[in-house]
Backbone and ligand atoms as CSV (ligand in chain L), in Angstrom:
chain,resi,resn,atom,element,x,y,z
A,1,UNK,N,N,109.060,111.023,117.591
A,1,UNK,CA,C,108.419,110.544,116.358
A,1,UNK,C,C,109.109,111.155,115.149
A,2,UNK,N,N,109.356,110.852,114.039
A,2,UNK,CA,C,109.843,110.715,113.084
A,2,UNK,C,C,108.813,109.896,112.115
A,3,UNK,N,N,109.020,111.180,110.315
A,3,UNK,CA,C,108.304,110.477,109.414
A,3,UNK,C,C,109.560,109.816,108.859
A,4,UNK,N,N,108.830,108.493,108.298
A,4,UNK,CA,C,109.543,107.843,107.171
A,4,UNK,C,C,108.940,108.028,105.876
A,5,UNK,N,N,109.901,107.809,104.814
A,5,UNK,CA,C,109.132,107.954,103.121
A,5,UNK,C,C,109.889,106.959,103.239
A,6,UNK,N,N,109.201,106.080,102.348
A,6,UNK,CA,C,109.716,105.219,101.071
A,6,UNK,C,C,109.353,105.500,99.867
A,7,UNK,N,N,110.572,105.398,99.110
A,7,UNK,CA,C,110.727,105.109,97.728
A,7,UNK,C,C,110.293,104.326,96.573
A,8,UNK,N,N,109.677,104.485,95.569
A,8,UNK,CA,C,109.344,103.239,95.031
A,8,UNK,C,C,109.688,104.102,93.537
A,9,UNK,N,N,110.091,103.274,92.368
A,9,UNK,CA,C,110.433,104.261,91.065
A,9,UNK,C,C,109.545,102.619,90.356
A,10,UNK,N,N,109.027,103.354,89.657
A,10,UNK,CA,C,108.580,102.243,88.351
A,10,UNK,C,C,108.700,103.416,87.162
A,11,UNK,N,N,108.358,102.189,85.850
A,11,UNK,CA,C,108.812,102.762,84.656
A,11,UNK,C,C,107.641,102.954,83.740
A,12,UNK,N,N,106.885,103.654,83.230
A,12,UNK,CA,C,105.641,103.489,82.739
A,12,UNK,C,C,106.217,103.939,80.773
A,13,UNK,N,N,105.648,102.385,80.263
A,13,UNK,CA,C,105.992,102.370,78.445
A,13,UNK,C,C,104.541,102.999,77.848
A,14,UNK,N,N,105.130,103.604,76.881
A,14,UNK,CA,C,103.562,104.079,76.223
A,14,UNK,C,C,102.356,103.039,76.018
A,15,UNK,N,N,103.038,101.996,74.960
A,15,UNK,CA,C,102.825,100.700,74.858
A,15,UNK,C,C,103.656,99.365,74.289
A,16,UNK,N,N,102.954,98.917,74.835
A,16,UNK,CA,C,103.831,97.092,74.800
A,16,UNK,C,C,105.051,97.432,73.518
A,17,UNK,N,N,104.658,97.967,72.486
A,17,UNK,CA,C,105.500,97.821,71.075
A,17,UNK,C,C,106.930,98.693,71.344
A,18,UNK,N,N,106.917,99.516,72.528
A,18,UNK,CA,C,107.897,100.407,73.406
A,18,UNK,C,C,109.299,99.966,74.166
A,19,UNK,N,N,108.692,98.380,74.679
A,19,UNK,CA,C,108.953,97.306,75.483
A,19,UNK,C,C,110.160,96.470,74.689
A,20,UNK,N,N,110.924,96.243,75.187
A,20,UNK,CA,C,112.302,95.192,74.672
A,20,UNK,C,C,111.236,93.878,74.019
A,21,UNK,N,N,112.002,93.431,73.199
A,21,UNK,CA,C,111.256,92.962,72.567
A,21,UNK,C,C,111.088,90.827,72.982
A,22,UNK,N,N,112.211,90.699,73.883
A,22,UNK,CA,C,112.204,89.824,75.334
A,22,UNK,C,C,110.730,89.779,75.475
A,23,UNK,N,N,110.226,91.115,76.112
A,23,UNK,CA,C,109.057,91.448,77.184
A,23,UNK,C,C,107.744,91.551,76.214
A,24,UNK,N,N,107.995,91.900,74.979
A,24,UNK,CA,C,106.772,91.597,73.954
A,24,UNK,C,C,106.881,90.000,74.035
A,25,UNK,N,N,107.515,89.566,73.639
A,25,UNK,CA,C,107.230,87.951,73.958
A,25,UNK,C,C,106.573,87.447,75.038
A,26,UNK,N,N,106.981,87.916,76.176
A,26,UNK,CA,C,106.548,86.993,77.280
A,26,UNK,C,C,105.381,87.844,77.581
A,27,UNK,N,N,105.000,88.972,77.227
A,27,UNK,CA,C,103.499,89.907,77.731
A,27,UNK,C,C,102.651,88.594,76.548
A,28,UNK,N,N,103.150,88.126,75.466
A,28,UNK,CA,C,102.340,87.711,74.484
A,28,UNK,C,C,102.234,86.497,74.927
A,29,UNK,N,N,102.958,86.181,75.276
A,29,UNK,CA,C,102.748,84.494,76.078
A,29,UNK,C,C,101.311,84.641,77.115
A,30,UNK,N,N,101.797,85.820,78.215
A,30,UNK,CA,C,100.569,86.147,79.154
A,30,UNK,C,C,98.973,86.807,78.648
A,31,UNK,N,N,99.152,87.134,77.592
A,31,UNK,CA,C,97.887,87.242,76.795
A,31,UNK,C,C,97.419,86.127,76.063
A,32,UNK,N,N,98.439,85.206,75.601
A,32,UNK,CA,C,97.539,84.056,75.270
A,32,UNK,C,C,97.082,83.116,76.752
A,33,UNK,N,N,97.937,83.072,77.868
A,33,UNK,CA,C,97.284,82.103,79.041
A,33,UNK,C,C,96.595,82.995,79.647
A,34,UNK,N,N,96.029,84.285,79.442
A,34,UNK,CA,C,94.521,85.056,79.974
A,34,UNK,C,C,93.621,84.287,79.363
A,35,UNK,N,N,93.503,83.893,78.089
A,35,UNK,CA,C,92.657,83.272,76.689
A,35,UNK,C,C,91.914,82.467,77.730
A,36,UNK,N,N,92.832,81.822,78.464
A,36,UNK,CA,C,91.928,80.085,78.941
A,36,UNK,C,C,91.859,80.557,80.505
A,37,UNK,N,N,91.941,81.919,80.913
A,37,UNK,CA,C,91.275,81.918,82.437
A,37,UNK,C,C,89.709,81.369,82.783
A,38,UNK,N,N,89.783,81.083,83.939
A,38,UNK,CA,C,88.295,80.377,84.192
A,38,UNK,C,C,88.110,81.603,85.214
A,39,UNK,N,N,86.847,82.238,84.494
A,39,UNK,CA,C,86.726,83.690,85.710
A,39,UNK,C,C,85.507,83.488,85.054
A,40,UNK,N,N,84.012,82.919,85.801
A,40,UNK,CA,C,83.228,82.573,85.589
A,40,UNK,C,C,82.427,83.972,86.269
A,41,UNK,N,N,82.947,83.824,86.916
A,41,UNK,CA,C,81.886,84.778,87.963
A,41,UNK,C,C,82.594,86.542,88.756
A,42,UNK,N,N,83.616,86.392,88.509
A,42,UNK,CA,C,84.015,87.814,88.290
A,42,UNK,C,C,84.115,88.489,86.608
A,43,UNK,N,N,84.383,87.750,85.883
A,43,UNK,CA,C,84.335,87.894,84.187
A,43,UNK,C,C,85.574,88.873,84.143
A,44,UNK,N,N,86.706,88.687,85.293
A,44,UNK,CA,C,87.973,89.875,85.180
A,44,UNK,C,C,88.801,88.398,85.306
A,45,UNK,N,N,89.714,88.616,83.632
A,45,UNK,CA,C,90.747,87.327,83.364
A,45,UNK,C,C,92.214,88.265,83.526
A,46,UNK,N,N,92.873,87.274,84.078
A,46,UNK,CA,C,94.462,87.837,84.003
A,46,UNK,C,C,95.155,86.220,83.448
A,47,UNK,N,N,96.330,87.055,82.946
A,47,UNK,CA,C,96.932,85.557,82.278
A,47,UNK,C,C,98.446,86.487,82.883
A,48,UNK,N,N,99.433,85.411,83.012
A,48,UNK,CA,C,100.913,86.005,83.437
A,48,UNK,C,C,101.433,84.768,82.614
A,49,UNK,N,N,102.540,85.200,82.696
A,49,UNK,CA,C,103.956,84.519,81.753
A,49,UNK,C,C,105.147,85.083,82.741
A,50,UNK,N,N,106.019,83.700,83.102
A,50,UNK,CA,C,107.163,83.842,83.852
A,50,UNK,C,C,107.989,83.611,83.072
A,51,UNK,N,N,109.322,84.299,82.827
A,51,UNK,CA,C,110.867,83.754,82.559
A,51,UNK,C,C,111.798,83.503,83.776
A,52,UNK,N,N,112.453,81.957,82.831
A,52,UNK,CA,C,113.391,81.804,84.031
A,52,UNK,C,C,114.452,81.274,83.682
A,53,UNK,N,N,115.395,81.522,84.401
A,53,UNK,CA,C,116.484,82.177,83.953
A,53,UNK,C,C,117.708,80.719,82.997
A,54,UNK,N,N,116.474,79.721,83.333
A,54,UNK,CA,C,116.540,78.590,81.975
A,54,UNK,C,C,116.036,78.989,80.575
A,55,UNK,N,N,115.931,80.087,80.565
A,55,UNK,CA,C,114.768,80.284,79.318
A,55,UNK,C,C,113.487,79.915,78.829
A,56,UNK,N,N,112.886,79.277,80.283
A,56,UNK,CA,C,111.805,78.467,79.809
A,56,UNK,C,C,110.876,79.571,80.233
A,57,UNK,N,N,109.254,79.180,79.684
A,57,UNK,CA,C,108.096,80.394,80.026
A,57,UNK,C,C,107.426,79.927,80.889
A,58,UNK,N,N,106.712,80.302,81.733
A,58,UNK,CA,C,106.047,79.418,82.742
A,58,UNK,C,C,104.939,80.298,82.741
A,59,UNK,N,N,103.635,79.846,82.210
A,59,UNK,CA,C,102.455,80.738,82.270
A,59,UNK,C,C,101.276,80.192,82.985
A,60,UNK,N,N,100.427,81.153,83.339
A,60,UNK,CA,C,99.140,80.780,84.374
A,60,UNK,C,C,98.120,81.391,84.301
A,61,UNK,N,N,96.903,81.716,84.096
A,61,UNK,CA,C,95.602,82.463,84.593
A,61,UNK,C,C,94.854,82.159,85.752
A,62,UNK,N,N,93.959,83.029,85.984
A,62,UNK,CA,C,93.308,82.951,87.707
A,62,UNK,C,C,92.174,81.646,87.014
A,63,UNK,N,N,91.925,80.821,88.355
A,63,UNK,CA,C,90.898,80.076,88.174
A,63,UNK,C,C,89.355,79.851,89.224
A,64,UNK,N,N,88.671,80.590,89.432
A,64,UNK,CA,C,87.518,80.766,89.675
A,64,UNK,C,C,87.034,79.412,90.430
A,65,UNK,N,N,85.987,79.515,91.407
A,65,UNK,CA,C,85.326,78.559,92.566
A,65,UNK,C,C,83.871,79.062,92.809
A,66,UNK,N,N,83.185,78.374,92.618
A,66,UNK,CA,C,81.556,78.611,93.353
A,66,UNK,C,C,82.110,78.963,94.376
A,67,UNK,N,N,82.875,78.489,95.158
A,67,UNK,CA,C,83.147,78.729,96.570
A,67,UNK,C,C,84.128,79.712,95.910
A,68,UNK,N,N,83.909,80.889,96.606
A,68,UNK,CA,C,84.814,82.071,95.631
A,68,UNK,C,C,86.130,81.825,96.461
A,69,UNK,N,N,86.323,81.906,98.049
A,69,UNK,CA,C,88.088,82.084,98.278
A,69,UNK,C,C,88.551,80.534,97.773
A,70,UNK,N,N,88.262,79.320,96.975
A,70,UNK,CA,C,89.316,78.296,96.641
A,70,UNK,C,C,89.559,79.021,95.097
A,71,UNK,N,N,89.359,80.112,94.980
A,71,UNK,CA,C,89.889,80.504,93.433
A,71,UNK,C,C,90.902,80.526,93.652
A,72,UNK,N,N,92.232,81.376,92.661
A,72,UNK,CA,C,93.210,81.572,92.746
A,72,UNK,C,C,93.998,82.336,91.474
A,73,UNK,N,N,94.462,83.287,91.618
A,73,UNK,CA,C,94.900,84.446,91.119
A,73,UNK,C,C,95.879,83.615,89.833
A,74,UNK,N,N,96.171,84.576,88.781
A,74,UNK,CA,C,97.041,84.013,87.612
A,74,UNK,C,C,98.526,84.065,88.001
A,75,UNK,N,N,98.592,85.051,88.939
A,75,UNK,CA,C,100.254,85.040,89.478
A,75,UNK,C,C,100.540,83.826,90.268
A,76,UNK,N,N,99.869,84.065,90.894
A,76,UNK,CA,C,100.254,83.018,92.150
A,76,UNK,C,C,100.005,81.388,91.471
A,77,UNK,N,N,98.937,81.398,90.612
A,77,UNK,CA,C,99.208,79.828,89.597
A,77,UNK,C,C,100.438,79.757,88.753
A,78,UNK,N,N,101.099,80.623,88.169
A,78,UNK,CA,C,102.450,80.283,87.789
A,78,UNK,C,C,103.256,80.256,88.285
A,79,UNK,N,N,103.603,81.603,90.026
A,79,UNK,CA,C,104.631,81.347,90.676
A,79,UNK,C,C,104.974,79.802,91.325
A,80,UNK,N,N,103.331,78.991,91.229
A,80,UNK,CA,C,103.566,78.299,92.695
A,80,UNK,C,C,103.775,76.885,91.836
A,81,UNK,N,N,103.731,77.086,90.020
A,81,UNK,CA,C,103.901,75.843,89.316
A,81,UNK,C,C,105.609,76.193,89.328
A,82,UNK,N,N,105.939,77.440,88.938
A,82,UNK,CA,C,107.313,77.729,88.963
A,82,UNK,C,C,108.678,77.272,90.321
A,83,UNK,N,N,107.937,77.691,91.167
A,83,UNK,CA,C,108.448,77.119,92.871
A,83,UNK,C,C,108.143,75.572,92.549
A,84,UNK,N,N,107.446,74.718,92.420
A,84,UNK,CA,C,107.465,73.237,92.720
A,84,UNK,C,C,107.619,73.012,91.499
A,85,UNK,N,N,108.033,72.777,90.251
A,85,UNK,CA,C,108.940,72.011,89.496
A,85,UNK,C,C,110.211,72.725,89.277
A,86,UNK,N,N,110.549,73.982,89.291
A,86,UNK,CA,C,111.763,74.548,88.957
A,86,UNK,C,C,112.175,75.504,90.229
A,87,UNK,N,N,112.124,74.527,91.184
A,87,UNK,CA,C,112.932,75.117,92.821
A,87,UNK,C,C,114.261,75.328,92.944
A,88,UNK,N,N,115.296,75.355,91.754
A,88,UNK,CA,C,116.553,75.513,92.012
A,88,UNK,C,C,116.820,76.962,90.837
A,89,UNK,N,N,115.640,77.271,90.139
A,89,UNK,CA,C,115.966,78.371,89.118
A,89,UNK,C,C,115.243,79.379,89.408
A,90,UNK,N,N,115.802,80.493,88.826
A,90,UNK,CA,C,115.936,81.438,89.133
A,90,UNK,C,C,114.856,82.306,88.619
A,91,UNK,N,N,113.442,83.323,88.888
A,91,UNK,CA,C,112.587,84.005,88.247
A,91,UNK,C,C,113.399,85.250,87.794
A,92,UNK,N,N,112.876,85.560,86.629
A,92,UNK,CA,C,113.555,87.488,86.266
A,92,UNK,C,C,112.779,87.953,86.276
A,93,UNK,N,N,112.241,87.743,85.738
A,93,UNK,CA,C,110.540,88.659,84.591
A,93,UNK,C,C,109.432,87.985,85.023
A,94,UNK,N,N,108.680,88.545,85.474
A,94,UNK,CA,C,107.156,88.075,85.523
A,94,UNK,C,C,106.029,89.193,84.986
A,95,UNK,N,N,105.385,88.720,83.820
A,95,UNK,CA,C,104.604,89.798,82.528
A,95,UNK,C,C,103.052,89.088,83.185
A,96,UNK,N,N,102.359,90.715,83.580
A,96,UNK,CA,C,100.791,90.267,83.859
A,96,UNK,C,C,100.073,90.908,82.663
A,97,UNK,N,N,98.856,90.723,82.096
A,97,UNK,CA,C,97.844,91.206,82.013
A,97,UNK,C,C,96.492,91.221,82.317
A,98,UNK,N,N,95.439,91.966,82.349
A,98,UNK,CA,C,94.728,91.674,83.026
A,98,UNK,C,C,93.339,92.701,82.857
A,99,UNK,N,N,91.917,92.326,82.617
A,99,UNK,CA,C,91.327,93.267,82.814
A,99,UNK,C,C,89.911,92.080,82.627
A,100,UNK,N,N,88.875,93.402,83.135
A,100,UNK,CA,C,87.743,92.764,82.263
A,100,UNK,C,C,86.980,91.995,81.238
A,101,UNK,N,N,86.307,91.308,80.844
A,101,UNK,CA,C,85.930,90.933,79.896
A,101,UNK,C,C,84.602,91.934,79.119
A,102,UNK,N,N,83.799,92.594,80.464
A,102,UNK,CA,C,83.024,93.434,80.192
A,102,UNK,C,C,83.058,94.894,79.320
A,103,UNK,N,N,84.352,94.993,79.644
A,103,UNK,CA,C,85.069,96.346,79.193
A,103,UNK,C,C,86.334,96.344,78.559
A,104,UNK,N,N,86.898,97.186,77.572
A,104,UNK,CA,C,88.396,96.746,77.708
A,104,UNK,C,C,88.851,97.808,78.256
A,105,UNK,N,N,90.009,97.714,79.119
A,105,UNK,CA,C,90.986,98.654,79.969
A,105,UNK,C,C,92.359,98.927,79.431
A,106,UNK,N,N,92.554,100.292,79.371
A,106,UNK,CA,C,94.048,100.259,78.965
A,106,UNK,C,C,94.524,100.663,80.381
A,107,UNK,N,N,94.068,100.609,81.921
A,107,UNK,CA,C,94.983,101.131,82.663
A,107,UNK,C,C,95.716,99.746,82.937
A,108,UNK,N,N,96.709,99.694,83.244
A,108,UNK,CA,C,97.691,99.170,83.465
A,108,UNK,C,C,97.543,98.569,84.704
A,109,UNK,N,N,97.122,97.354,85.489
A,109,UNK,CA,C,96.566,96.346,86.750
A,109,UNK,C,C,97.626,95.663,87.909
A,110,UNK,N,N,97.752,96.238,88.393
A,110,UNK,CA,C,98.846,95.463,89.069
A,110,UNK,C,C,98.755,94.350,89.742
A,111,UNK,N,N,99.702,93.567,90.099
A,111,UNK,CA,C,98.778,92.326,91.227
A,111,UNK,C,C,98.160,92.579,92.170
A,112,UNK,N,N,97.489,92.019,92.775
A,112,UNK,CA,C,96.824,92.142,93.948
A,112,UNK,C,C,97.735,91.972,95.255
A,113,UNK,N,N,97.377,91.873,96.799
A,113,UNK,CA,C,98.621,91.927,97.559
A,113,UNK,C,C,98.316,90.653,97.838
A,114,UNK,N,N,98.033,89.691,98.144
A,114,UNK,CA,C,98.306,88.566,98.539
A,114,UNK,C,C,99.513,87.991,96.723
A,115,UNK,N,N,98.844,88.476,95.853
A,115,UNK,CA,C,100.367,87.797,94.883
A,115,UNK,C,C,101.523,88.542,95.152
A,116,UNK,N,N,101.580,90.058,95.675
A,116,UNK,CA,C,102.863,90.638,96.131
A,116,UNK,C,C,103.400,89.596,97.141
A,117,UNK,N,N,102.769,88.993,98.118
A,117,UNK,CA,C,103.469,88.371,99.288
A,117,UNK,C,C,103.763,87.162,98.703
A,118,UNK,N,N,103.024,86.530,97.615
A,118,UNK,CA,C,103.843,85.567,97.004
A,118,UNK,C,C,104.847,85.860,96.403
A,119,UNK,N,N,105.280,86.390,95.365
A,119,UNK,CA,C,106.058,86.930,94.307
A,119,UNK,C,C,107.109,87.083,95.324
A,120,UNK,N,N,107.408,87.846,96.249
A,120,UNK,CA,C,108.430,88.361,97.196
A,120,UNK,C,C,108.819,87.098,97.661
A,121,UNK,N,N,107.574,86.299,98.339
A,121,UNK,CA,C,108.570,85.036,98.649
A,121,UNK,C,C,109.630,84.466,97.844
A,122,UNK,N,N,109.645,84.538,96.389
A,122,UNK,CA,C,110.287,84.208,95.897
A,122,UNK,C,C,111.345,84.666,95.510
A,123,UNK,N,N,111.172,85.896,95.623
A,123,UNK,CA,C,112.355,87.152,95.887
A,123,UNK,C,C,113.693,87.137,96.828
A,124,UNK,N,N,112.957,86.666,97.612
A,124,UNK,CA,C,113.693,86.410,98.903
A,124,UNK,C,C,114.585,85.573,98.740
A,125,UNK,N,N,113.801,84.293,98.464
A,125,UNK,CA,C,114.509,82.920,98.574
A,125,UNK,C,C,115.418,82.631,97.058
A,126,UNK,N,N,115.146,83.747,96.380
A,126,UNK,CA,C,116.683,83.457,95.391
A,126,UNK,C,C,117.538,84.585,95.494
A,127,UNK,N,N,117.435,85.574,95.804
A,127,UNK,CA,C,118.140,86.785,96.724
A,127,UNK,C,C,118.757,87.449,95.308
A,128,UNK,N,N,117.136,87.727,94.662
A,128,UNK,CA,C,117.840,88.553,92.941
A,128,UNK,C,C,115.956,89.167,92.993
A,129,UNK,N,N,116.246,90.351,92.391
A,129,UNK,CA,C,114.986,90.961,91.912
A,129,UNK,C,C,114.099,90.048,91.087
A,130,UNK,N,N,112.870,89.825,91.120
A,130,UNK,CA,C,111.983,89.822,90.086
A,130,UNK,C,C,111.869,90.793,89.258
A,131,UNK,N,N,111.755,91.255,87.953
A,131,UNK,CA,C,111.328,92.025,87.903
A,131,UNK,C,C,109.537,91.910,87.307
A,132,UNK,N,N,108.470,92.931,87.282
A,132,UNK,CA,C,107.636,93.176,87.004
A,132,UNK,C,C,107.257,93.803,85.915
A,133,UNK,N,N,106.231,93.103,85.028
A,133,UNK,CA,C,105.733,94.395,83.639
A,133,UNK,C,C,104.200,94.111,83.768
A,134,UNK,N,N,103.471,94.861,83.940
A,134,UNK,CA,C,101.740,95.100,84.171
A,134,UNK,C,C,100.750,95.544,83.068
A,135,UNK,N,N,99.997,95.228,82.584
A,135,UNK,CA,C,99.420,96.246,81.613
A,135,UNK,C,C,98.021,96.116,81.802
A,136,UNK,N,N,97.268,96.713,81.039
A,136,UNK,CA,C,95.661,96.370,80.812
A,136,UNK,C,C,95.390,95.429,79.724
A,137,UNK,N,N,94.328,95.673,78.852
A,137,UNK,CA,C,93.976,94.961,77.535
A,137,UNK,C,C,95.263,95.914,76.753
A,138,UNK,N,N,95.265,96.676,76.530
A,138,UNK,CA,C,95.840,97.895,75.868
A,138,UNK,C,C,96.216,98.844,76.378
A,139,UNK,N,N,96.919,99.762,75.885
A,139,UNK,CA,C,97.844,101.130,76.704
A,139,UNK,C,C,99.313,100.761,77.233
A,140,UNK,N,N,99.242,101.527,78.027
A,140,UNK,CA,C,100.879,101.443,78.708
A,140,UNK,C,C,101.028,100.458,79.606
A,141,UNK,N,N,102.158,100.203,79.614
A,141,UNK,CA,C,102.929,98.760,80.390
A,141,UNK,C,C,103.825,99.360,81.729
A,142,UNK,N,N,103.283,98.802,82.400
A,142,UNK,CA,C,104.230,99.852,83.450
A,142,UNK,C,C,105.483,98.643,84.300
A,143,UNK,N,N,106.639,98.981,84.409
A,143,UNK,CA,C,108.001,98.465,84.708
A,143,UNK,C,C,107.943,98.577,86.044
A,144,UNK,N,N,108.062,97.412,87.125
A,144,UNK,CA,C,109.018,97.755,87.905
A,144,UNK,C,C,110.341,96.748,88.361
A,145,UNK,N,N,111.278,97.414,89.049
A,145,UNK,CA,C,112.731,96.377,88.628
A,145,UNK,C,C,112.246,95.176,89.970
A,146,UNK,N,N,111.937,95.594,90.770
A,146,UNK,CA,C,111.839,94.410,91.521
A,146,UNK,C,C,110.559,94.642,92.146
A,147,UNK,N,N,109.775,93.258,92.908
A,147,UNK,CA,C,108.686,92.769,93.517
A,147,UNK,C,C,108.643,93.899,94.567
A,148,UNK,N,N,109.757,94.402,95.091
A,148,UNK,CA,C,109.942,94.904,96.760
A,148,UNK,C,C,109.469,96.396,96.225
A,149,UNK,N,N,109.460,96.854,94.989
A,149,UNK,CA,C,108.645,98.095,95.154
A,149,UNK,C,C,107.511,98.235,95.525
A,150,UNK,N,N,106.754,96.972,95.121
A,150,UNK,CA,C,105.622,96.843,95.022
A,150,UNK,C,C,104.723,96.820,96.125
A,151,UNK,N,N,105.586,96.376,97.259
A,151,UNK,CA,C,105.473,95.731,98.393
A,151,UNK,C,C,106.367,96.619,99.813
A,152,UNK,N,N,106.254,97.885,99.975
A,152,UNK,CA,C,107.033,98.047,101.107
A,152,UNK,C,C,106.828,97.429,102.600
A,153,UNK,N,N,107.584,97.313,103.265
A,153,UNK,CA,C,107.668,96.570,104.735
A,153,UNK,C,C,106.957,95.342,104.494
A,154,UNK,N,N,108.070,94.614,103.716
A,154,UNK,CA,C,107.694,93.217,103.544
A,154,UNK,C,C,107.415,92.290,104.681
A,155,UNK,N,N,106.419,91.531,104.999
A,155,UNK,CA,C,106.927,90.271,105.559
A,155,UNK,C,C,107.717,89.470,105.408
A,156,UNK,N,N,108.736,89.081,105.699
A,156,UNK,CA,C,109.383,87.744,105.138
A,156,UNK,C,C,110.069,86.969,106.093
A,157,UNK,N,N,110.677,85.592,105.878
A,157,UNK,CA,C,111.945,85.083,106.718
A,157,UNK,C,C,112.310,85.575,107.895
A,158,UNK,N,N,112.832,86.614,107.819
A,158,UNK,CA,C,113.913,87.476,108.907
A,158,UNK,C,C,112.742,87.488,109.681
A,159,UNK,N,N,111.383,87.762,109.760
A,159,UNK,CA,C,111.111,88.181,111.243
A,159,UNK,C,C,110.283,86.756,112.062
A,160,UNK,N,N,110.736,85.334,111.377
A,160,UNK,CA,C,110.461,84.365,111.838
A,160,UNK,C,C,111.007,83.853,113.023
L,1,THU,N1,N,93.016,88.169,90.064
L,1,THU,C1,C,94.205,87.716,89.578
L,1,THU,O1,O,94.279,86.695,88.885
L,1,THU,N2,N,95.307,88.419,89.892
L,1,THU,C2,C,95.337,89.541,90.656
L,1,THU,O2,O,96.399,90.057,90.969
L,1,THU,C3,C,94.093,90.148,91.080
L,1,THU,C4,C,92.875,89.357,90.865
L,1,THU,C5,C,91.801,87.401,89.759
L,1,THU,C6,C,91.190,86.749,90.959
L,1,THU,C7,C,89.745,86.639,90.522
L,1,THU,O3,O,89.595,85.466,89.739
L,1,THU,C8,C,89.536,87.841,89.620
L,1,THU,O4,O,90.844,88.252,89.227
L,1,THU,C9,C,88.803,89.003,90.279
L,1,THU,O5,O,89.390,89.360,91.475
C-alpha cells in the first residue's frame, strides 16, 4: 500500500475589481443571467457566463422544478447550450456566481459535482483547459486554471 496526494493549486483574488478585466466582464455577464434564475424553492440563484474562444458569451442560470431533480444547475444550462450550438468551439473561461437570496455571501461557491463531470466533459473533448472563476454575491473570486482541479480521478472516455 502506498499513499497518493494530489495536487490541486487555485488562485484566490481579493475581489472581482483584482480580476483581468476580460473576467470582470464575463463575472458581469454571470451576474446579470443570476438576475433571471428561476430558484423558486431553494431561493439559492447562480448565473454563469461562458467565453468562447469565438468571442461570443454564452450565459445560463439554474432553473427550478416542483419536481425538484428535473431542475438544473446554471453551469450545466450554459455548458449544454454551449455543446449543442457551438460543438466545434472551443470553452476558456467559465465565470460562476452564486449565492442566496436570503443572505448575501461573500464566500466564494464552487460548482457542484455533477457540473464538475459536466464541465470536464468538455474538457476532454476539446483537449484544452477550461478555466474557472467562482465567487459569492461579494468578496473574493477564486481562479482555477483548469476543470481537472476541481475534479480529481475523473471519469471520462478512456475508461469506456
Ligand atoms: N445550483 C447551481 O445552479 N449550480 C451549482 O453548482 C450548485 C447548485 C442550483 C441548483 C438548485 O437550483 C440550487 O442551486 C440549490 O441547489
Amino acid at each position: 500500500m502506498k499513499e497518493v496526494n494530489i495536487k490541486s493549486t487555485f488562485f484566490v483574488f481579493d475581489d472581482l475589481t483584482e480580476t483581468p478585466l476580460q473576467i470582470q466582464n464575463l463575472m458581469k455577464k454571470a451576474m446579470t443571467a443570476r438576475e433571471n434564475a428561476y430558484a423558486p424553492y431553494s431561493k439559492f440563484h447562480v448565473g454563469t457566463a461562458i467565453l468562447l474562444d469565438n468571442n461570443e458569451i454564452i450565459t445560463g442560470n439554474n432553473q427550478e422544478n416542483a419536481s425538484y431533480p428535473s431542475g438544473l444547475c446554471a453551469e450545466r444550462a450554459a455548458i449544454y447550450y454551449a455543446g449543442s450550438n457551438y460543438p466545434k468551439t472551443k470553452i476558456l473561461v467559465m465565470a460562476i456566481v452564486a449565492g442566496s437570496i436570503k443572505n448575501t455571501t461573500s464566500k466564494p461557491i464552487p460548482p457542484c459535482g455533477a457540473c464538475r463531470q459536466a464541465i470536464a466533459e468538455y474538457e476532454v473533448k476539446q483537449e484544452s483547459p477550461i478555466e474557472i472563476y467562482f465567487k459569492g454575491e461579494t468578496g473574493k473570486v477564486v481562479k482555477s486554471n483548469s476543470l481537472a482541479n476541481l475534479l480529481p480521478l475523473l471519469f471520462d472516455k478512456a475508461v469506456l
